[in-house]
C-alpha positions as a Python dict, from the first residue, in 0.01 Angstrom:
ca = {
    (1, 'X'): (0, 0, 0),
    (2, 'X'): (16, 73, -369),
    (3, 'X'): (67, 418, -434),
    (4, 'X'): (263, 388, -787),
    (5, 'X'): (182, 177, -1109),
    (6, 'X'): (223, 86, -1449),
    (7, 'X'): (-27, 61, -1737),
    (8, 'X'): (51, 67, -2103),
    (9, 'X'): (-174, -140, -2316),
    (10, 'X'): (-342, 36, -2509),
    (11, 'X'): (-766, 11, -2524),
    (12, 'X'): (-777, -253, -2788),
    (13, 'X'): (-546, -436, -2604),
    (14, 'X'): (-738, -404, -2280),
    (15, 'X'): (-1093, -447, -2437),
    (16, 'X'): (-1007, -780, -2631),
    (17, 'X'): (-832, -947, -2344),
    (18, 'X'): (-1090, -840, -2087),
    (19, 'X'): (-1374, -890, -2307),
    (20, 'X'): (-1518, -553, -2265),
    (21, 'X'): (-1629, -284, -2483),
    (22, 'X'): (-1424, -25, -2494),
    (23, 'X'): (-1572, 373, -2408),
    (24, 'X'): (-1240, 478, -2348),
    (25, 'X'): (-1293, 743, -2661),
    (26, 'X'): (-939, 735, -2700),
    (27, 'X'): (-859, 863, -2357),
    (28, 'X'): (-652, 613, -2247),
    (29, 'X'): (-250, 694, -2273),
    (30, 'X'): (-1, 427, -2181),
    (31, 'X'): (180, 560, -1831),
    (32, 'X'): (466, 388, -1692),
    (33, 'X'): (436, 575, -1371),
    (34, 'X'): (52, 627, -1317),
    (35, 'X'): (-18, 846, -937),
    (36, 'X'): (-266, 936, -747),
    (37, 'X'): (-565, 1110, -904),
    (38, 'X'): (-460, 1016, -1280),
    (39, 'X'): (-651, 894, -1518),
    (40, 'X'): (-635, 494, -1506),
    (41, 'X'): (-821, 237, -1738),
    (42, 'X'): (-1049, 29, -1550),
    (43, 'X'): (-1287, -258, -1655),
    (44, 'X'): (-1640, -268, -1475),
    (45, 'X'): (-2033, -408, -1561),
    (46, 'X'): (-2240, -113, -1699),
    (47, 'X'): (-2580, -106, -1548),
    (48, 'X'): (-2769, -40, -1795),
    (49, 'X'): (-2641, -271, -2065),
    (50, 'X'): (-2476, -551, -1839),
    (51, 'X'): (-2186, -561, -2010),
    (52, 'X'): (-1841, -545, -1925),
    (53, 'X'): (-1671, -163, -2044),
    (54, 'X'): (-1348, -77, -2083),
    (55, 'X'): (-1362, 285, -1887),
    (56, 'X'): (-1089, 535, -1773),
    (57, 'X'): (-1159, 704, -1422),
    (58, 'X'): (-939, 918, -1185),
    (59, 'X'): (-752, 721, -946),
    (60, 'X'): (-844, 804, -575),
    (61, 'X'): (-1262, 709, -532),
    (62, 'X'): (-1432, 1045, -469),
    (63, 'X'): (-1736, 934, -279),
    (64, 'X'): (-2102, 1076, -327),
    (65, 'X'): (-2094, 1270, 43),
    (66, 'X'): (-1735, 1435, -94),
    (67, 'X'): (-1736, 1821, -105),
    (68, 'X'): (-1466, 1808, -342),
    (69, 'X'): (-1271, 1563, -555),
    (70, 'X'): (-926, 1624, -358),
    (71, 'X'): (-1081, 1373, -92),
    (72, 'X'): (-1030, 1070, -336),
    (73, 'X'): (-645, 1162, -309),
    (74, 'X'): (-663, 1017, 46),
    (75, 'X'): (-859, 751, -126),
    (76, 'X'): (-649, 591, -345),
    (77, 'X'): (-626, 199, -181),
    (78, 'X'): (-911, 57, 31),
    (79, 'X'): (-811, -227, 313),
    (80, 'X'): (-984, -558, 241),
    (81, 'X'): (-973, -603, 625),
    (82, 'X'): (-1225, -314, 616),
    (83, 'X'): (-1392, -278, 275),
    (84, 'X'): (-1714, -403, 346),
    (85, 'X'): (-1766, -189, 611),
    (86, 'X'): (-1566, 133, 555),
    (87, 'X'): (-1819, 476, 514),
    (88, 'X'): (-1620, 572, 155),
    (89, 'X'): (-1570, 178, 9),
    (90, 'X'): (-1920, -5, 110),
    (91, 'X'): (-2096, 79, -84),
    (92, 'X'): (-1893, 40, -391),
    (93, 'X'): (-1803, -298, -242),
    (94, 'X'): (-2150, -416, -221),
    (95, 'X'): (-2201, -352, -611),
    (96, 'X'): (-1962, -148, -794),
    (97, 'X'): (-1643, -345, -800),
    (98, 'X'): (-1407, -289, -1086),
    (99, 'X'): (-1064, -465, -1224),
    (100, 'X'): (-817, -271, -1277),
    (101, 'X'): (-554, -332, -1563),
    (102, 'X'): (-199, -284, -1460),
    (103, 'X'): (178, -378, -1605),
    (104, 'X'): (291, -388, -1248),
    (105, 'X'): (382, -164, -940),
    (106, 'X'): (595, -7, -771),
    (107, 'X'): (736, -27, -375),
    (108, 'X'): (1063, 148, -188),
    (109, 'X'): (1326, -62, 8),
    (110, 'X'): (1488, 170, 194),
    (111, 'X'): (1457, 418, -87),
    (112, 'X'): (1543, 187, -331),
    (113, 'X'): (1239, 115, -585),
    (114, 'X'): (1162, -233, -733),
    (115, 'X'): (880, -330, -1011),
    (116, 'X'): (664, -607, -886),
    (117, 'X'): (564, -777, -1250),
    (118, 'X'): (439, -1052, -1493),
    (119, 'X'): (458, -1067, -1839),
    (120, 'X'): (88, -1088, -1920),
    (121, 'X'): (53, -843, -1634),
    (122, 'X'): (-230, -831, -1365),
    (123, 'X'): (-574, -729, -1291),
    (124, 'X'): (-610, -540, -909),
    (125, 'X'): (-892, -520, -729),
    (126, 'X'): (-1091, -229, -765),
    (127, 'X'): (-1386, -33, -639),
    (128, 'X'): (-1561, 238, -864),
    (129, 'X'): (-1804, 514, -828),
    (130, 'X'): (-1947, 766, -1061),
    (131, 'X'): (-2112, 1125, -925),
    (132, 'X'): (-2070, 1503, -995),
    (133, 'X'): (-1682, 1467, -974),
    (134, 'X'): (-1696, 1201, -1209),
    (135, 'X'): (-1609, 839, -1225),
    (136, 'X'): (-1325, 787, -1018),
    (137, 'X'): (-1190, 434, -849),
    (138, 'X'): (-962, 293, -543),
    (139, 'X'): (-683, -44, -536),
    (140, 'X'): (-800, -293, -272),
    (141, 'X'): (-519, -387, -54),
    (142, 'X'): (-433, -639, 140),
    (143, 'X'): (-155, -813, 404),
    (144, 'X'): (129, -901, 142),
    (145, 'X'): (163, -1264, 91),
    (146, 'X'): (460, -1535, 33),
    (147, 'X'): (814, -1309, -157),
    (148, 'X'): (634, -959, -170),
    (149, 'X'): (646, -937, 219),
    (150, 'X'): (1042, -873, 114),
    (151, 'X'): (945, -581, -8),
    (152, 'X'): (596, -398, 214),
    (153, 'X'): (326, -491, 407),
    (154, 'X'): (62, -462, 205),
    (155, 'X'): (49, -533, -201),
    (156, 'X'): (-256, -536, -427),
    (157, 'X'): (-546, -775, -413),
    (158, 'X'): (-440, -897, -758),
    (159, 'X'): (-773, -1089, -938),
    (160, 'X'): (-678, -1422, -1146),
    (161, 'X'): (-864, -1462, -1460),
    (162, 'X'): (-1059, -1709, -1359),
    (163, 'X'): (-1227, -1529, -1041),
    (164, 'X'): (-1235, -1185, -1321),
    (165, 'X'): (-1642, -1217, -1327),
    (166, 'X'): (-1673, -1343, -998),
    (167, 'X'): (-1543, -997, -862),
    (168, 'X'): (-1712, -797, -1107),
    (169, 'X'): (-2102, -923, -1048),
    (170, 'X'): (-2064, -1219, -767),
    (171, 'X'): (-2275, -1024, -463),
    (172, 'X'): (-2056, -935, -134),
    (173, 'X'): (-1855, -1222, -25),
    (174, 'X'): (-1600, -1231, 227),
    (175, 'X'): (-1449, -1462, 19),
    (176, 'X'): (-1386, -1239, -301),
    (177, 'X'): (-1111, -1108, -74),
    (178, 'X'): (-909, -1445, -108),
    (179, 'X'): (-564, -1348, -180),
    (180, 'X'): (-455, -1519, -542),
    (181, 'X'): (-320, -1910, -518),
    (182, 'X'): (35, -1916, -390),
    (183, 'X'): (206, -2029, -688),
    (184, 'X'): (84, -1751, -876),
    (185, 'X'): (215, -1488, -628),
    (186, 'X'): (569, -1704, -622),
    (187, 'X'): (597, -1618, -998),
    (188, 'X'): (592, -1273, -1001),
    (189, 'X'): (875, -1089, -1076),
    (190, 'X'): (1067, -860, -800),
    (191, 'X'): (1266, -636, -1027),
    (192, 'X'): (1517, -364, -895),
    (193, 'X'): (1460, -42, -1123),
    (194, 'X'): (1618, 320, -1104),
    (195, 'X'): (1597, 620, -916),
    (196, 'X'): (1393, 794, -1218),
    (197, 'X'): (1023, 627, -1093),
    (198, 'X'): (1046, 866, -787),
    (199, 'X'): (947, 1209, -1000),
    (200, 'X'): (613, 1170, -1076),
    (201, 'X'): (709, 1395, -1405),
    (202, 'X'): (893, 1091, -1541),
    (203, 'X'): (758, 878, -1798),
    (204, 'X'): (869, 625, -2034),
    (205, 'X'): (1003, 219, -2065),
    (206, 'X'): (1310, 305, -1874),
    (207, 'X'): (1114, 350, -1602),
    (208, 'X'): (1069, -36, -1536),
    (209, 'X'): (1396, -148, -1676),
    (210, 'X'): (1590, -400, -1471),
    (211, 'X'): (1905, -236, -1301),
    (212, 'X'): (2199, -519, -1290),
    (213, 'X'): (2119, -668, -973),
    (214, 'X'): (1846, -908, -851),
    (215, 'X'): (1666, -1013, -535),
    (216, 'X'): (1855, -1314, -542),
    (217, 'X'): (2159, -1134, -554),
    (218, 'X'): (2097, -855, -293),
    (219, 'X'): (1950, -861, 36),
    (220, 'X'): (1612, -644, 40),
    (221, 'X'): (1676, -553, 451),
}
């Protein structure tokens, strides 16, 4: 599940390290506590040019058989366990896969909050589409691995930099599904934040600033 994140590079940030050009038209806001069906940078291969762009699409992949954009609410994160095959995410899987830029997110422990994190932060695995409604996009998910079982069940498919253009034009492959290499999950940081990430009204650093306690320190269960 990831139903909360952070994003807050801004679009020449995002387009130099991701090697994309960016189309964001100055669209792209930093948001420290991104939902469903906001606006949320994403990198994918244009079609037409076959180049990477820097894009900004609504969270929550509308599909093209949608009546109405509200579906891609329920549409936010797409199972690897079922991607390939899924009605809504197939088709998007077989050839419009996207990364998507993010700070870090966000999980409850017994209705406490922590900030999964790195410094150089990660790219998800995405899915894209664009139709009527727009170009909208969904967070692959899969069974969390190694420390972030702690804290759910499921995290993001998180894409190392060295499988980034693999994902993005490699065809269909079970294997793009790999979850990233153990020691690179082992390194990210499980950091306890406040209360304040809950209201999807809030906004601002404070939002993933480290209460004084640690997962070392406290027992998640």
């Amino acid at each position: 599940m990831c139903g909360r994140y952070a994003t807050t590079r801004t679009a020449p940030d995002l387009s130099a390290l991701f090697a994309a050009f960016d189309e964001t038209d100055e669209q792209l806001a930093p948001d420290y506590n991104l939902a469903p069906t906001d606006p949320a940078p994403i990198v994918r291969i244009d079609e037409a040019a076959q180049r990477r762009v820097l894009s900004v699409a609504r969270w929550g992949l509308v599909p093209s058989w949608a009546e109405s954009p509200k579906v891609g609410a329920r549409m936010i994160n797409a199972r690897a366990e079922t991607v390939a095959t899924a009605k809504a995410f197939a088709r998007a899987f077989a050839g419009k896969r996207c990364l998507i830029p993010a700070d870090g997110w966000f999980e409850w422990v017994e209705k406490k909050p922590f900030y999964m994190t790195l410094p150089e932060g990660f790219a998800f695995a995405g899915l894209w589409t664009q139709n009527r409604f727009g170009l909208s996009c969904s967070i692959v998910t899969m069974e969390a691995a190694g420390q972030l079982k702690q804290v759910h069940h499921r995290m993001p498919l998180l894409v190392e930099p060295d499988r980034w253009q693999e994902w993005l034009t490699a065809p269909a492959d079970p294997a793009l599904l790999a979850p990233a290499a153990a020691g690179y999950l082992a390194s990210i940081e499980i950091r306890p934040v406040g209360a304040a990430i809950g209201n999807v009204r809030n906004d601002g650093p404070s939002l993933i600033a480290r209460l004084g306690e640690s997962v070392e320190q406290e027992s998640l269960f």
